[in-house]
C-alpha positions in Angstrom: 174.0 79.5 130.2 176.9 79.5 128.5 178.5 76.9 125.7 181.9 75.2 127.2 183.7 74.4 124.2 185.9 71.8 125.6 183.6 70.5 127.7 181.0 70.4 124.7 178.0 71.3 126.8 176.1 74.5 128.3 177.3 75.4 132.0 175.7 78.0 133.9 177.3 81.7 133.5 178.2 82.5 137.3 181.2 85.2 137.9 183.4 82.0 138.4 182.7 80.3 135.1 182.5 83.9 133.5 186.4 84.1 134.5 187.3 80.4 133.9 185.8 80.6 129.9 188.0 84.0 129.2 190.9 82.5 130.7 190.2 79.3 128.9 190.7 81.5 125.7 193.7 83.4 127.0 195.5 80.7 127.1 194.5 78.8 124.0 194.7 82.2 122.3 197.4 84.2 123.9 199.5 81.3 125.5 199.4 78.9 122.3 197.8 76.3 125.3 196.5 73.7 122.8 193.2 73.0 124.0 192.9 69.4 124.1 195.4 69.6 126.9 193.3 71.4 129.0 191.0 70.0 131.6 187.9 71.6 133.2 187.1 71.4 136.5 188.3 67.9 136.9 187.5 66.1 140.0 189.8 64.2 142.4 189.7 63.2 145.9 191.5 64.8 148.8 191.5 63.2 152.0 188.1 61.2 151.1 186.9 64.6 150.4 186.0 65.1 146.3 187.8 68.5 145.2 187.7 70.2 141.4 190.6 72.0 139.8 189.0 74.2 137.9 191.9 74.0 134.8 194.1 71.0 134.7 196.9 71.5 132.2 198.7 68.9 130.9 202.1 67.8 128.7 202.1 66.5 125.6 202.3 62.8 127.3 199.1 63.5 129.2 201.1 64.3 132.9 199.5 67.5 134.7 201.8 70.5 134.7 199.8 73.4 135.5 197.1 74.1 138.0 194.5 77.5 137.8 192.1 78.4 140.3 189.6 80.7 139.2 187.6 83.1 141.3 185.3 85.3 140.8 186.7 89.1 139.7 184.5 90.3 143.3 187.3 87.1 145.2 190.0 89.0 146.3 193.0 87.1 146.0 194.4 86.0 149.5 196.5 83.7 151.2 193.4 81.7 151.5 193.1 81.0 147.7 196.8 80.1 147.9 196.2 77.2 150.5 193.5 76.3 148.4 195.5 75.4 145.0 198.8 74.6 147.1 196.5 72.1 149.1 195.1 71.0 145.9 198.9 70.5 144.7 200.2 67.8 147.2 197.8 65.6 145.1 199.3 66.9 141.4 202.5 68.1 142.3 202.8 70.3 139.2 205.5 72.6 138.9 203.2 75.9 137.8 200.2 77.2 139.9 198.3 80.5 138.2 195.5 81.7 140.3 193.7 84.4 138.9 190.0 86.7 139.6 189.9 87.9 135.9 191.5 91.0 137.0 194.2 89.7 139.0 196.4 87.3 137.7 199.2 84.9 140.1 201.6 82.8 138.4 204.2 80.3 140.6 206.9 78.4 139.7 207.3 75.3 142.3 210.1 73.7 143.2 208.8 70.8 144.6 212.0 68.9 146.1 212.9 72.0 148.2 209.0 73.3 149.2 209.7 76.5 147.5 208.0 78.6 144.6 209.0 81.8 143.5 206.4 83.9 141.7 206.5 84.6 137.7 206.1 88.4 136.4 203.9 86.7 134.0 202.3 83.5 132.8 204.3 81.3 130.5 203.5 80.5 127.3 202.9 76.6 126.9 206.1 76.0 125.0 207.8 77.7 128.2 206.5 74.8 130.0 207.2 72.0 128.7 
């Protein structure tokens, strides 16, 4: 078990959660991502079907900006993974996507009026995105 400090409550310590709690702290630490503007696997339904994003960031007024998908570091990054958050997008429509394995890191820039995205050398800081 491990303590989620924004969640405020022990969650078990699989190789998911083990990448979503350092990348957690990247952000907040690295990106200047203030922490009460990140959400934790936060559920929403999909075609009846109940989905998780597994960090939800948001703007300073509370709108979603920023979806991760976290894998494990043995997940190898695929187009797969990319359908997933993409499919998990048409309910958002943020303009970032970052999926990353805790090795491998993907950052996206959307451009959501054309259906396009063009990939980011790295992952923005939060001021960058708003």
């Amino acid at each position: 078990m491990i303590l989620d400090p924004l969640r405020r409550k022990y969650v078990k310590l699989t190789p998911e959660e083990w990448v979503r709690q350092n990348f957690v702290q990247y952000l907040i630490n690295e990106g200047k991502y203030p922490a009460g503007l990140l959400g934790i696997e936060v559920m929403f339904r999909y075609n009846k079907l109940k989905r998780r994003v597994d960090i939800l960031v948001h703007d300073r007024f509370g709108q979603p900006i920023m979806i991760v998908e976290c894998k494990s570091t043995e997940v190898k990054i695929d187009e797969a993974v990319f359908e997933q958050i993409a499919t998990y997008n048409m309910k958002f429509r943020v303009p970032y996507l970052v999926v990353t394995n805790g090795i491998h890191h993907y950052a996206c820039k959307m451009n959501l009026q054309e259906s396009k995205f063009e990939y980011l050398l790295v992952i923005p800081l939060y001021e960058e995105l708003i």
